[in-house]
N, C-alpha and C positions, 0 to 999 in steps of 0.2 A: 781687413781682407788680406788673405796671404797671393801674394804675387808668386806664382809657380810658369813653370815653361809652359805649362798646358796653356794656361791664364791669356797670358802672351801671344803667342800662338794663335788661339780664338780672337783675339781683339785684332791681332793684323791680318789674319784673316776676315774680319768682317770688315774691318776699316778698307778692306782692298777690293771687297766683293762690292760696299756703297758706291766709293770711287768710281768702281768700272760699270756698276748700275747708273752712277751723275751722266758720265759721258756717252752714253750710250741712249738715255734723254734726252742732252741735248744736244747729238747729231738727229736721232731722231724727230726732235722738236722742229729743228732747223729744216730738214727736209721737210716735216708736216706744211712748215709756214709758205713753203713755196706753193707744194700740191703741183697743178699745174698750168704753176706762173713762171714768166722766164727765168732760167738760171742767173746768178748775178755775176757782174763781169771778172775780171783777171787782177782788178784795183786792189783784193787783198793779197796779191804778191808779197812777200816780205823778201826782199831781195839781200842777199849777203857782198859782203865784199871784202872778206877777209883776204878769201882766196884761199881759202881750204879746201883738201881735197876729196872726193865723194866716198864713203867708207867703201871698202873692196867687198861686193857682194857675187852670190853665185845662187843661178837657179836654173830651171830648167826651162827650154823651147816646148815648142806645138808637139816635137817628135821623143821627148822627153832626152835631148840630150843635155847635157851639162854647160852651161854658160856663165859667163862671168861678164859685171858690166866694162870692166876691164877691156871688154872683146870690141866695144863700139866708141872705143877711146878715136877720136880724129875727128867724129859726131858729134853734133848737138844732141842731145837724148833728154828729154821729157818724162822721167820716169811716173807714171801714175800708179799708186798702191789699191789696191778695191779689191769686192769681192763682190761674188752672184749675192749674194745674202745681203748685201747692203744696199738700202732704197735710194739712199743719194749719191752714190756710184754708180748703179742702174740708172738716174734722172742723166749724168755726166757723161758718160761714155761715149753717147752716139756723137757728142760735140768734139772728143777728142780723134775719134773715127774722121770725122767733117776734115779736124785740125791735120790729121796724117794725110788725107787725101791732098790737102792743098802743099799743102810742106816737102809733101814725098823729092820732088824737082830740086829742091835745096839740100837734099841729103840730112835731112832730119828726121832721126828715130824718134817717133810718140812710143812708148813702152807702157802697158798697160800690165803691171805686174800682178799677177793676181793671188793672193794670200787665201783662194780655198782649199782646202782638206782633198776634195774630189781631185783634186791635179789637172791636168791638160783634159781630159777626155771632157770633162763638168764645164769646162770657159770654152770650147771647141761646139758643145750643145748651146752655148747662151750665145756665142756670137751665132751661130747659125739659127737661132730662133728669134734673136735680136737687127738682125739685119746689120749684124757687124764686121763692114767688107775689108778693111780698109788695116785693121792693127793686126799684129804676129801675135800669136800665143803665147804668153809666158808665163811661168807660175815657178810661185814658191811657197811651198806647202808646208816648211818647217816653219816660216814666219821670222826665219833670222834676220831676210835684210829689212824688212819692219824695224825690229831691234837695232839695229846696224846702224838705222838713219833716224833712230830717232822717234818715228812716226807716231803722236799722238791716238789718230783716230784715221777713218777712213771715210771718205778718199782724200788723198794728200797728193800730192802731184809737186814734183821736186825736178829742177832745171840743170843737167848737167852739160859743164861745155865742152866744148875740143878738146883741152886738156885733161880732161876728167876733174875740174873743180867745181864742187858745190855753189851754184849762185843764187839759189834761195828757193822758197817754198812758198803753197797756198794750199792751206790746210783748209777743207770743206770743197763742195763741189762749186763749178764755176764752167761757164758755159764758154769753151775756147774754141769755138768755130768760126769767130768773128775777126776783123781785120789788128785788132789791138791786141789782142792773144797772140795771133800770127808773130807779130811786132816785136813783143815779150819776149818767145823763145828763139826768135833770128836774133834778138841781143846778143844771146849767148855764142853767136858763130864770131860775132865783132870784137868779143874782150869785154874791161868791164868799162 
């Protein structure tokens, strides 16, 4: 068999298209298994401690202006990556909603970043048909800070501190409305 660019080409093309067909079974799996069973708790944290800093990302607000997370450096900020399209981001959300309401007193931004296409107006319809009082609108529709940070799969939910450095992540959804979630992201105001 002659190896040509075309050849090539089509193999990592298909090898990329499997890939992102595996992972997208088994978040969907993973969501199936729950249905609706409680979300599991905040214990797959994977917490960092390099003390690395958060990649410099920019997206837009509810009013579609231009922000950077740079902007909430002094903050503890809980970024959550999702999207409307996504069933176990839909199960997560309203706990993170719960998490801002309780938090808000401590000066802790929950950030629900949203990676749809539709922009602000499409996450502005889902919180108001969602009953989502509680988080600011934020969206990035290029999908760069995805890229930026990394992000496997959705929903990832990544812990930034005062300083702006990365202290770890929990990839999958996870129900952080509860008192040990609370706990989690207050670490982040304390150092490490």
């Amino acid at each position: 068999m002659k190896w040509t660019t075309r050849t090539i080409f089509r193999g990592l093309v298909a090898a990329i298209v499997a890939a992102g067909l595996a992972a997208i079974y088994l978040l969907w799996e993973q969501a199936d298994e729950g249905g609706d069973a409680p979300l599991a708790g905040v214990e797959k944290f994977a917490a960092r401690s390099d003390g690395a800093a958060a990649p410099s990302i920019s997206f837009q607000d509810g009013e579609r202006r231009h922000v950077t997370l740079a902007d909430f450096k002094g903050q503890v900020v809980l970024v959550n990556f999702w999207a409307t399209w996504c069933l176990p981001c839909i199960r997560e959300l309203p706990s993170l909603d719960r998490l801002q309401a309780r938090l808000k007193p401590s000066g802790v931004k929950i950030m629900a970043l949203s990676l749809d296409r539709g922009g602000a107006d499409a996450v502005k319809r889902f919180f108001a048909d969602n009953g989502i009082h509680n988080l600011d609108v934020y969206v990035d529709p290029t999908m760069e800070s995805q890229q930026a940070f990394k992000i496997p799969g959705l929903p990832t939910s990544v812990l930034i501190d005062r300083d702006g450095h990365d202290r770890g992540r929990l990839i999958g959804p996870a129900d952080w409305s509860n008192a040990k979630a609370a706990e989690l992201v207050l670490s982040a105001a304390t150092g490490p």
